[in-house]
C-alpha positions in Angstrom: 86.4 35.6 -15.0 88.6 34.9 -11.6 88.2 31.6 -9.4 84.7 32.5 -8.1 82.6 31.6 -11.3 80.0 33.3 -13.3 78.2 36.4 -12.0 74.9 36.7 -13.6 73.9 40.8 -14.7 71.9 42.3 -11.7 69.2 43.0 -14.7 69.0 39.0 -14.8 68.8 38.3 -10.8 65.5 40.5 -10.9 63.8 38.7 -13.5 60.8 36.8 -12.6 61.9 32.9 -13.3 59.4 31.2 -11.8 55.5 31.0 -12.2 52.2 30.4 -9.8 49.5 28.7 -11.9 46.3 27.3 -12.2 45.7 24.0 -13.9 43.1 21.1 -13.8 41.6 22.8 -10.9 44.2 23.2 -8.6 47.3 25.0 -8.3 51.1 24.6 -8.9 54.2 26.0 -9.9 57.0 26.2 -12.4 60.3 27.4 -13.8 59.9 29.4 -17.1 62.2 27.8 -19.7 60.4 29.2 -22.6 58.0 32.2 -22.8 56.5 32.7 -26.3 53.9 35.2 -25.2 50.7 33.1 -25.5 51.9 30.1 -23.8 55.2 29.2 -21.6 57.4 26.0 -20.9 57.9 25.8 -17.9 59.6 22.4 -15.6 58.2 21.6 -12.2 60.3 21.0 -8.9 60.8 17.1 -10.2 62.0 17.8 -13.5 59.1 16.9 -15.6 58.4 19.6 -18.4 55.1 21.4 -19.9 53.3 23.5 -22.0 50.4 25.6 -19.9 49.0 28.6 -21.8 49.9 32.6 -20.5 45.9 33.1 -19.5 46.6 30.0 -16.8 49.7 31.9 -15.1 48.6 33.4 -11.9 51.8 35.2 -11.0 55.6 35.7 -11.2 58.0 35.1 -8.7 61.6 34.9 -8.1 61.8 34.3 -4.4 61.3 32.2 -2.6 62.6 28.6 -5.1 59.8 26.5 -6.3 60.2 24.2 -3.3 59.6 26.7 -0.8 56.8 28.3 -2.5 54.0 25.8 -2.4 54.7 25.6 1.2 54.8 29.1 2.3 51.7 29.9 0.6 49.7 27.4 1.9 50.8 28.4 5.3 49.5 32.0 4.4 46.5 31.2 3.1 45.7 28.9 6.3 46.5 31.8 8.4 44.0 34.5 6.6 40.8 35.1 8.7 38.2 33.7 5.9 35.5 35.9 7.7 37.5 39.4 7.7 38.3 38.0 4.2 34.7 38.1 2.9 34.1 41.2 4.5 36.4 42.9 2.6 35.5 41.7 -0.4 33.7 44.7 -2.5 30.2 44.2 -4.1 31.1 43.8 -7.4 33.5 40.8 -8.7 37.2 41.1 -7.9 40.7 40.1 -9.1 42.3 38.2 -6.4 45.4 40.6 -6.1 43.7 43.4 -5.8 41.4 41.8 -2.4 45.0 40.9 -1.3 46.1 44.3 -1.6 42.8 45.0 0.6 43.2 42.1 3.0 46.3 42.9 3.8 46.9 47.0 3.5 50.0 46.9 1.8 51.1 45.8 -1.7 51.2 41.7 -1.1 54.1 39.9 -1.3 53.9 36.6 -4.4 53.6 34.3 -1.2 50.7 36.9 0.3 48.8 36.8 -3.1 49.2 33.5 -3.6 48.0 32.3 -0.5 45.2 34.8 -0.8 44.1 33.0 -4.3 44.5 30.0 -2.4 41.8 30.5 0.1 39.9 32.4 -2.1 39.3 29.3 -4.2 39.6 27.0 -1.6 36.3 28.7 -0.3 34.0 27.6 -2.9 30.8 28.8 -0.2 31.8 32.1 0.7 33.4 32.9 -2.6 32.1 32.5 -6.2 34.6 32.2 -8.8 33.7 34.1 -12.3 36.7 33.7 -14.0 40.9 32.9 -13.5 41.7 34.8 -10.6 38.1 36.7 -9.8 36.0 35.8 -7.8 32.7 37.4 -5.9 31.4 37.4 -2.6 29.0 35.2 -1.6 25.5 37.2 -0.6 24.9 37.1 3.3 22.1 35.0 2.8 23.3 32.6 0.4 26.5 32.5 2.8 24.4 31.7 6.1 22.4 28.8 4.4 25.7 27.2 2.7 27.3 27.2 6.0 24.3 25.6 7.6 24.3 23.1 5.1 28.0 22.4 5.7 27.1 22.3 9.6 24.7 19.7 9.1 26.9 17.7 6.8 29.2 18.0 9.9 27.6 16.5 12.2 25.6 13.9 9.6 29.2 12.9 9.5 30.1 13.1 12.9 26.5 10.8 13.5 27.4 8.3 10.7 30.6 7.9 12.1 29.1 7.0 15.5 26.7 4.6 13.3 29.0 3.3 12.1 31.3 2.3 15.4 28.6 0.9 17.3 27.2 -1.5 14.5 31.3 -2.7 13.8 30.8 -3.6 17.6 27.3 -5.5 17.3 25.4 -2.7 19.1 22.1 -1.9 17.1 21.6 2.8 17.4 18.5 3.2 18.9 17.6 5.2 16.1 17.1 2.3 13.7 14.5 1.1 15.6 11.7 2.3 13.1 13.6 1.8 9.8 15.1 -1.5 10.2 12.7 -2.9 7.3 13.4 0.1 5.0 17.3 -0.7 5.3 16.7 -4.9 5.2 14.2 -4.6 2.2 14.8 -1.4 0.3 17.5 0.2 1.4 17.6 4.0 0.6 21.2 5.1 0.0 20.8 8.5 0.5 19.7 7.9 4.3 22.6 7.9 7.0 21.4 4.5 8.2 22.1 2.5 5.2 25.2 4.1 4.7 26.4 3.3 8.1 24.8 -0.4 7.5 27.0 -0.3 4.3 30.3 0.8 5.3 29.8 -1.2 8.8 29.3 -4.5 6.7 32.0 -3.7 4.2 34.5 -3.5 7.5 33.1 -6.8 8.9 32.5 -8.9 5.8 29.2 -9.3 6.9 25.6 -8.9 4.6 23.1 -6.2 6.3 20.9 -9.4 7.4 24.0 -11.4 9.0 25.0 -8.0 10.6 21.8 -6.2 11.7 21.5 -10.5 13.1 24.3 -10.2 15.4 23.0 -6.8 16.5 20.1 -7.9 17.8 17.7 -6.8 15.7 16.0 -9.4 13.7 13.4 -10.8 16.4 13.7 -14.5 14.5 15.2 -15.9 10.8 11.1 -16.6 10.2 10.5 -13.4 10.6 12.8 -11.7 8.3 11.6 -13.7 5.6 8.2 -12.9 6.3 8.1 -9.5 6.9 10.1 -9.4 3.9 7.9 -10.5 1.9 5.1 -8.7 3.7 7.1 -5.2 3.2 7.2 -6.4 -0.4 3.5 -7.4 -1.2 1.3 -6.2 2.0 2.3 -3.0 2.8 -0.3 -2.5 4.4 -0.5 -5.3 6.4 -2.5 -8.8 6.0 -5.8 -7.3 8.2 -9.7 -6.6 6.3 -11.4 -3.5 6.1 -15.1 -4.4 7.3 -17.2 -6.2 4.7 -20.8 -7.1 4.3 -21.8 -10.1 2.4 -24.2 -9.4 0.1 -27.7 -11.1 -0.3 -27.9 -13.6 -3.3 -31.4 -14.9 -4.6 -32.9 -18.2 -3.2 -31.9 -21.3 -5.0 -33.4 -24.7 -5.5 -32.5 -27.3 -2.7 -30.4 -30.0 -3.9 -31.1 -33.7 -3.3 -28.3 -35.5 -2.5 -26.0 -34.4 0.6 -22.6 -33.7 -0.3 -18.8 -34.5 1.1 -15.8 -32.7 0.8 -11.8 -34.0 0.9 -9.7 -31.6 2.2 -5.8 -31.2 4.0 -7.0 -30.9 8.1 -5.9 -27.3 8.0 -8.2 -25.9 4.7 -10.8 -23.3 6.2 -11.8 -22.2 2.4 -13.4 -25.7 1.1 -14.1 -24.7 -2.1 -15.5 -28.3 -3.5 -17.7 -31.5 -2.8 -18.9 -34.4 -4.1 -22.1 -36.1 -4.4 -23.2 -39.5 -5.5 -26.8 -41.0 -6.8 -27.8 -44.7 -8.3 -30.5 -43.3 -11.0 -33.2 -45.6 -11.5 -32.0 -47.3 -14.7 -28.7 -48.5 -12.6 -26.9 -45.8 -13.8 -25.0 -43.2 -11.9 -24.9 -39.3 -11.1 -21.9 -38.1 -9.8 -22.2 -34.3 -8.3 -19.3 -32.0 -8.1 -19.7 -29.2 -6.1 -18.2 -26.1 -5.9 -18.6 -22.7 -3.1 -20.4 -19.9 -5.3 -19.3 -16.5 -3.9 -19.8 -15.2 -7.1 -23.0 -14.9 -5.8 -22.5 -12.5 -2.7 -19.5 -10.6 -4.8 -20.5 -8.5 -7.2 -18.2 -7.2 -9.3 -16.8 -4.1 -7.8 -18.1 -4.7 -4.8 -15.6 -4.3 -1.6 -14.9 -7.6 -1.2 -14.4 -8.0 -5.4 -11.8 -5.2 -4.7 -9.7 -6.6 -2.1 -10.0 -10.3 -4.0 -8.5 -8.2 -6.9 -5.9 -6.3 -5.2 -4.7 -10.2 -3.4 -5.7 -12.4 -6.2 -5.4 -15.5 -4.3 -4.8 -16.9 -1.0 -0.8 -17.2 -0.1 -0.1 -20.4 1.5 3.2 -21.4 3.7 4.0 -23.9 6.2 2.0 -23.0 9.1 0.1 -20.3 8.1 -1.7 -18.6 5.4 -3.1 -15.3 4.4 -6.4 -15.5 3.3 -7.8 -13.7 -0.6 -11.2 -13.0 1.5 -12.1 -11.6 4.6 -12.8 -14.5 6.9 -16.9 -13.6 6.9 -17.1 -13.9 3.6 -15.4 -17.3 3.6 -17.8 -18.5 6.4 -20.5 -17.4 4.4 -19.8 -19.5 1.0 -17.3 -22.2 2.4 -18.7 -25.9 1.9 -18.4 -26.5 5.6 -20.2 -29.7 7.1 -23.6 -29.4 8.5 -24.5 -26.2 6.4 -26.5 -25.7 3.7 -24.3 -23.6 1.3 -24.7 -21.9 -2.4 -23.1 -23.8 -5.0 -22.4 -24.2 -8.6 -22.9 -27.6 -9.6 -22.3 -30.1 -12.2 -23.7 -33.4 -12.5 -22.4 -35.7 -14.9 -24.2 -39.2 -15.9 -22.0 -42.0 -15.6 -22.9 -45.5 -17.3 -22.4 -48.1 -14.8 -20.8 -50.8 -16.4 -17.9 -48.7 -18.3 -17.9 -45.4 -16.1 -17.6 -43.3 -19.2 -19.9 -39.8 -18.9 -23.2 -39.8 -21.0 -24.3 -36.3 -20.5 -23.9 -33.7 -17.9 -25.7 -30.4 -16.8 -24.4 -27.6 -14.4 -26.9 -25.8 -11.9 -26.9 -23.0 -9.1 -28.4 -24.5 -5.9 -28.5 -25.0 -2.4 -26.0 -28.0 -1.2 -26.1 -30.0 2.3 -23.0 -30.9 3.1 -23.0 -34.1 5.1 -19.2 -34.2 5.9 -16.0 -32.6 5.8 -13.3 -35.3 5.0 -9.7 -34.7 6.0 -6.8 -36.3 4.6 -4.8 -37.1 7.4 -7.3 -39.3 9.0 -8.6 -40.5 5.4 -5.7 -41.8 4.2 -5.0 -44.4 6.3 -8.4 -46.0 5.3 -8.2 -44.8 1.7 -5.3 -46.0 -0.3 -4.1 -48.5 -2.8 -3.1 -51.1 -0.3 -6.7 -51.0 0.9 -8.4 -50.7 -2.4 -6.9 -53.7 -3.2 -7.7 -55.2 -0.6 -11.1 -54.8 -0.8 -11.3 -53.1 2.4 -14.7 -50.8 2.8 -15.3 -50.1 6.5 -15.4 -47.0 7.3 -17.5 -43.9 6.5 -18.2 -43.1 2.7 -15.8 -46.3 1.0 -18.7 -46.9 -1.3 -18.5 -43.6 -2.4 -14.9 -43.4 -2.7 -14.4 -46.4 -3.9 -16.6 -45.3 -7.3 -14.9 -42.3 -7.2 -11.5 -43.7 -7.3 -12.8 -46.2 -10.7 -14.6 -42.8 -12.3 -11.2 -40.8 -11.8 -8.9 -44.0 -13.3 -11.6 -43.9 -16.3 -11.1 -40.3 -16.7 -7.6 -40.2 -16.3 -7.8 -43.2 -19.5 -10.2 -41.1 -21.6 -8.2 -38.3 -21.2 -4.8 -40.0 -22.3 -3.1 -39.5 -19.1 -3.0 -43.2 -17.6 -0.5 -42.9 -14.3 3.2 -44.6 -14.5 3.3 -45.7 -11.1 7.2 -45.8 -11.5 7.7 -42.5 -12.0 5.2 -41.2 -9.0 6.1 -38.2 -7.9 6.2 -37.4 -4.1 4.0 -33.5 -2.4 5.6 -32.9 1.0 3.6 -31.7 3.8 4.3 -29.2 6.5 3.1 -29.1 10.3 4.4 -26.5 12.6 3.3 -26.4 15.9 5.5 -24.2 18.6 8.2 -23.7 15.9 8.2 -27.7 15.6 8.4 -28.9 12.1 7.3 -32.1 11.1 7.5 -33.3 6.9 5.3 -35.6 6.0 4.9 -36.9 2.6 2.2 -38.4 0.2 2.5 -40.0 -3.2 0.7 -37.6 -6.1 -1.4 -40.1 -8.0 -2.9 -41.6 -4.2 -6.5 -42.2 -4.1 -7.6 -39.5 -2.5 -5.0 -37.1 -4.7 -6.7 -38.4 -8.2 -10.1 -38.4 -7.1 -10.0 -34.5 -6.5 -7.6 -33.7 -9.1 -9.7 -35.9 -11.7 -13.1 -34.5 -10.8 -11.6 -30.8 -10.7 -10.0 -31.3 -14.8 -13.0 -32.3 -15.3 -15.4 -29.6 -13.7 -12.5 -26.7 -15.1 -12.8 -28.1 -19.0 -16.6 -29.0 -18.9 -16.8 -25.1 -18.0 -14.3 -23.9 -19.8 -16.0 -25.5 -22.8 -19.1 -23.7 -21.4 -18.3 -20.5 -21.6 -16.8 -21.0 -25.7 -19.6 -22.6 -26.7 -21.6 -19.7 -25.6 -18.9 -17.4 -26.4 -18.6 -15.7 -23.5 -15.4 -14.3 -22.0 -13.3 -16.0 -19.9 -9.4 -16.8 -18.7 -8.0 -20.0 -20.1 -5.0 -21.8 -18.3 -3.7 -23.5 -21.8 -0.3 -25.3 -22.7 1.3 -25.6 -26.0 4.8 -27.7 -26.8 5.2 -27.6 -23.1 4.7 -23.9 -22.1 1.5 -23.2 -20.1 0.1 -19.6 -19.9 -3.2 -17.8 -19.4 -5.4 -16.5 -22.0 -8.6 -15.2 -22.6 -8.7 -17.1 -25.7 -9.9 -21.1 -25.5 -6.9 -23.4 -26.5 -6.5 -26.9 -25.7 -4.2 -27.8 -22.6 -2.3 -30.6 -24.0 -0.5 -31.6 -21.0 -3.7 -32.5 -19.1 -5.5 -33.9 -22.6 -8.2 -31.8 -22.7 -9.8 -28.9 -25.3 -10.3 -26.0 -22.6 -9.5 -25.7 -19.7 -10.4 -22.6 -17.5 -9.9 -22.5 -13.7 -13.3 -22.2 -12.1 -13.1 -24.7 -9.0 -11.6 -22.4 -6.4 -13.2 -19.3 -6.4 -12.4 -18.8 -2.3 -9.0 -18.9 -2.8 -8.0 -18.0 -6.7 -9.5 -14.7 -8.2 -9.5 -16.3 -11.8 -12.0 -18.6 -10.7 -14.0 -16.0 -9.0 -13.8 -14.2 -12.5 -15.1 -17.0 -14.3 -17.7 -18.5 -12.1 -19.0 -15.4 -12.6 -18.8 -15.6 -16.3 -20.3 -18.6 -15.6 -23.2 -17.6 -13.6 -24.6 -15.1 -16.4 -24.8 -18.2 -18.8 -26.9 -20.1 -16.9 -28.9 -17.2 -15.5 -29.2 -15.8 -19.4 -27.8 -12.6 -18.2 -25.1 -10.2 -19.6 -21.9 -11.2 -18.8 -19.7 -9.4 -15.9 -17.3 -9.4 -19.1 -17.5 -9.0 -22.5 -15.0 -10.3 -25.1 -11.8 -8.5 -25.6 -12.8 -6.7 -22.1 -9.1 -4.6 -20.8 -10.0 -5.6 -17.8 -9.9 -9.2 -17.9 -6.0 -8.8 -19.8 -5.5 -6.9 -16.4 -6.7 -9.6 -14.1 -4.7 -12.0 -16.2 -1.4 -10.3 -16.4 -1.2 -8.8 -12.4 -2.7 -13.0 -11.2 0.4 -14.2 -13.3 2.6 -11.8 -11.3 1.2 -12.7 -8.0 0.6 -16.0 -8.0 4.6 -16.4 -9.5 5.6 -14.0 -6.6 3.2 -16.3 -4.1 4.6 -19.6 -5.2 8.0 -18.1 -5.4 7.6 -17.2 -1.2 5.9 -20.5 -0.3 9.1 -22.4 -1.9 11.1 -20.3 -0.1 9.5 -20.6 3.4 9.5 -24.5 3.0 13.3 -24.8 2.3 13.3 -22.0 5.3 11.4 -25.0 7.4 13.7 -28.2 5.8 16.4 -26.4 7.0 14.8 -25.8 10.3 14.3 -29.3 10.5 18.1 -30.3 10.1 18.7 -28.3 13.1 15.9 -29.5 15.0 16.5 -33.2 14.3 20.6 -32.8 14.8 21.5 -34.2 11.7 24.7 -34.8 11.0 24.9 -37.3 8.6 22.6 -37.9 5.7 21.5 -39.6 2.5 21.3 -37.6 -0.6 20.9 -38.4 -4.0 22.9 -37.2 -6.6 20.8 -34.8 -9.5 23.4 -34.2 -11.8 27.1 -32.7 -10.9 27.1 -31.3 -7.6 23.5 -30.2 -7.2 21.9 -33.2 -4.5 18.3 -33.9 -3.4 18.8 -33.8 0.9 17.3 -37.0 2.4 13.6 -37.5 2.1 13.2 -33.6 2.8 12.2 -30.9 -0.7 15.2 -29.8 -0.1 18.3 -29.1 -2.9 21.4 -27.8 -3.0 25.0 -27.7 -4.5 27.7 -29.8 -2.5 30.8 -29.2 -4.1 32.9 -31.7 -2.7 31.0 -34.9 -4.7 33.4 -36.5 -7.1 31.9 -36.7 -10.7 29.7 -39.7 -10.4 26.3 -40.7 -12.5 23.5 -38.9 -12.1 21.1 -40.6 -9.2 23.7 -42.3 -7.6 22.7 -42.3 -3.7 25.5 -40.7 -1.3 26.1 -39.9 2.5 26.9 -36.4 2.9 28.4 -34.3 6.7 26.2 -31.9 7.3 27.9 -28.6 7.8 26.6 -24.8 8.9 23.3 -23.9 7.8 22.9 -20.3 7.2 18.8 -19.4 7.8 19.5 -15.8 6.5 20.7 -16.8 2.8 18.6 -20.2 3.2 21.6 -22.0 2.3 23.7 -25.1 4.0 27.0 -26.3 3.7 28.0 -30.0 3.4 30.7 -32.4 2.9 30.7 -35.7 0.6 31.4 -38.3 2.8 30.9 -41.8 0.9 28.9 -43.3 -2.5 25.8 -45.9 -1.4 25.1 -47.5 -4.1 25.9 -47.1 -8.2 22.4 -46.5 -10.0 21.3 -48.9 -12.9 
């Protein structure tokens, strides 16, 4: 034995201990403890121990030791020429050793075939791989378009990264110019530009909105929210194609001149009133409404673009009109005119006010005046009803409309709780000033119109079923309220039917059903008939729109409450409490959470800091600052 230790046989020194394989797409290596022919133990360089199968093993080494190996080949295989490598590939599909062979004009070395199997596989685009260890050349076509693909990806990358360092740095690419709305409204994730906008936010913490902000690219917080919901719902834009207004037979003249009430800024005035002392004492009481059912027959041009808006969107400041603005000038109750309308008078008995009979008509209609409520109202209210106070133009006839409407609301079940009146806010905006106003809902000049509408919209809707001709029903039943082309009472306004018919400027359902309404009193066919797809159609896309329209003009008046904050430098304000931390802001529509309120009862008045208000996400932030009072 001697002092120097054991001296393996020279038979066992040449041996091939050690293994090259391929496993879970990638490749490593091993020291054989086991070989059973099918499969092999092996133990990698940090002692952890396997089972791989015989098929996997790539090749057999003994030199240089596993911790060498990895390394050496990998230095080989970066050092091959990948283009002389593919060119001496054969036509047909190869075993990796024998290209090495080829590659390198001897008999490879384990490190040599190795790192040839190496860049064969790590070359995915110039080689195909059929099987472990063969492969095929890519065709020289195939090969030229993959490696133009990888070029573009290149620079793609190289661009997105550029994207991506000038929007971390608040400078806005020039190329976003034309596709800010696609990446602020529907981003595309496949496009460069949102995945800059993406990463770029993710790095700064910032939303798209916040960061596209402090780039300089949103022209104004209005804006965004606008063109928003523009992008959404008018692709196209909010412009008219060129309409013609079509002629509508001659009607009788009406004998009474007409009036309408209306907010100062309300171009489509859709209804009027008229009043008569008959000769037995007795009254007739006219309500009036535009007829453009008239000059808009069904599938006409202007039918199709009142069915493709469905009603007029309203928001503080502006609006975008259901009809092109000739048409509205055509049919719109405006003073001094003589307009189309669909009428219906109802008898009204003096002494009680209660409604004896009632016909509708189709006529002509002077209208003598063009009320406005922000000029009315100081004359017509409660204070000066009860004050007996009738100088100015048309109290008599207000004045009786106010009693009719109270008798109505009685009839009807619906008597007003003045303790429970709720408040509609009002919007001006004039050079991006905001001023809210607010008006009590149950005031004299808000029942007379809403009184006289229920009761032109359920006189007509009662129309129609009693001749049984289609129409679309606004209905409600253990509170929920929905359309339907089927009559059904409306129990929260008291009434049998109720279909909307009294603002066919500005609500396609009425347009439908005045002209449903038309064809009953001309004894024509109906535009119509029962069970008719179309009118499910009208009903289910004017419930979408109108919920999307409503849903925007919410949003733009919290946009403006929180305008007005800023423009009125509040700092410190009254709230009142909801319930838990959600607050009413001063005497502004505007709600939101401050979680900083202790838990106190609900409607409990409180002063709250105001904090940053964030126009983007139409949010503020506040701070509980004391308790006012303690409610009852």
């Amino acid at each position: 034995m001697g002092g120097t230790g054991y001296n393996p046989p020279h038979f066992f020194k040449l041996f091939p201990m050690n293994i090259f394989y391929e496993e879970d797409g990638g490749f490593k290596v091993g020291s054989i403890l086991t070989d059973n022919t099918t499969s092999l133990q092996v133990e990698n360089t940090h002692g952890k121990r396997s089972k791989i199968k015989s098929a996997n093993v790539m090749l057999r080494f003994a030199q240089p030791s596993l911790s060498e190996f990895m390394a050496q080949a990998e230095k080989a295989a970066s050092d091959i020429d990948l283009d002389f490598l593919w060119e001496a590939c054969p036509p047909e599909e190869f075993e990796f050793g024998v290209l090495a062979q080829e590659y390198f004009g001897h008999t490879p070395t384990p490190i040599e075939s190795a790192g040839a199997l190496i860049r064969l596989h790590g070359s995915p685009m110039h080689f195909y791989k059929k099987g472990k260890g063969c492969y095929k050349a890519a065709p020289p076509e195939a090969l030229k378009s993959a490696l133009a693909s990888a070029d573009k990806k290149r620079l793609q990358a190289e661009l997105q990264a550029h994207y991506i360092e000038q929007l971390t740095t608040f400078q806005l690419p020039a190329e976003f110019a034309d596709k800010l709305a696609m990446i602020l409204y529907k981003p595309d994730r496949n496009t460069l530009e949102v995945k800059a906008v993406e990463a770029a936010c993710a790095a700064t913490h910032l939303s798209p909105a916040h960061l596209l902000e402090k780039c300089g690219a949103l022209p104004s917080t209005h804006d965004f929210h606008f063109n928003k919901f523009l992008f959404e719902n008018f692709p196209r834009g909010t412009g008219f194609p060129e309409v013609n207004v079509e002629a509508h037979p001659e009607l009788p003249l009406a004998t009474v001149n007409a009036f309408s009430i209306d907010d100062a800024s309300t171009t489509e005035i859709d209804d009027a009133f008229s009043i008569k002392k008959l000769a037995d004492g007795n009254w007739r009481i006219g309500i009036h409404i535009a007829a453009p059912a008239l000059g808009i027959p069904l599938d006409s041009d202007s039918d199709k673009i009142a069915a493709q808006r469905l009603s007029t969107v309203y928001m503080p400041g502006d609006k975008i009109t259901m009809l092109p603005d000739n048409v509205v000038q055509a049919f719109t109750l405006c003073a001094d005119k003589v307009c189309p309308a669909l009428s219906l008078y109802v008898n009204v008995d003096a002494s009680t006010l209660l409604v004896t009979s009632s016909d509708s008509r189709l006529e002509r209609l002077h209208i003598a005046a063009n009320l406005r409520h922000d000029t009315l109202e100081p004359l017509f209210n409660e204070a000066t009803l009860a004050a007996g106070k009738l100088d100015y133009a048309y109290a008599p006839e207000l004045k009786l409309l106010w009693d009719f409407a109270n008798q109505l609301e009685a009839v009807r079940g619906k008597a007003s709780d003045n303790s429970t009146q709720q408040i509609d806010y009002t919007f001006h905006i004039e050079n991006d000033h905001v001023t809210i106003g607010h008006r009590l809902r149950g005031s004299p000049i808000d029942k007379v119109v809403s009184e006289l509408m229920i009761l032109a919209n359920s006189t007509w809707g009662k129309l129609l079923d009693e001749h049984d001709v289609a129409g679309i029903y606004r209905t409600q039943n253990n509170g929920k309220v929905k359309m339907s082309t089927v009559a059904a009472p409306h129990q929260g306004l008291g009434v049998a039917h109720y279909a909307w018919s009294s603002s066919p400027l500005r609500r396609y359902i009425d347009l439908v059903n005045q002209r449903q309404l038309i064809s009953v009193l001309c004894g024509e066919p109906p535009a119509y008939t029962k069970n008719d797809i179309a009118l499910h159609t009208i009903l289910r896309d004017f419930d979408t729109a109108y919920t999307t329209y409503n849903e925007f003009q919410r949003n733009m008046e919290r946009y403006w409450c929180l305008r007005w904050l800023q423009q009125e430098r509040i700092t410190e304000i009254p709230a009142l409490l909801l319930r838990e931390t959600l607050v009413k802001v001063g005497d502004i529509p505007l709600v939101g959470r401050v979680p900083s309120i202790p838990e106190l009862p609900a409607n409990t008045r409180v002063i709250l800091e105001m904090g940053e208000i964030d126009l983007l996400d139409l949010n503020f932030h506040a701070r509980f600052v004391a308790q006012l009072d303690v409610p009852a």
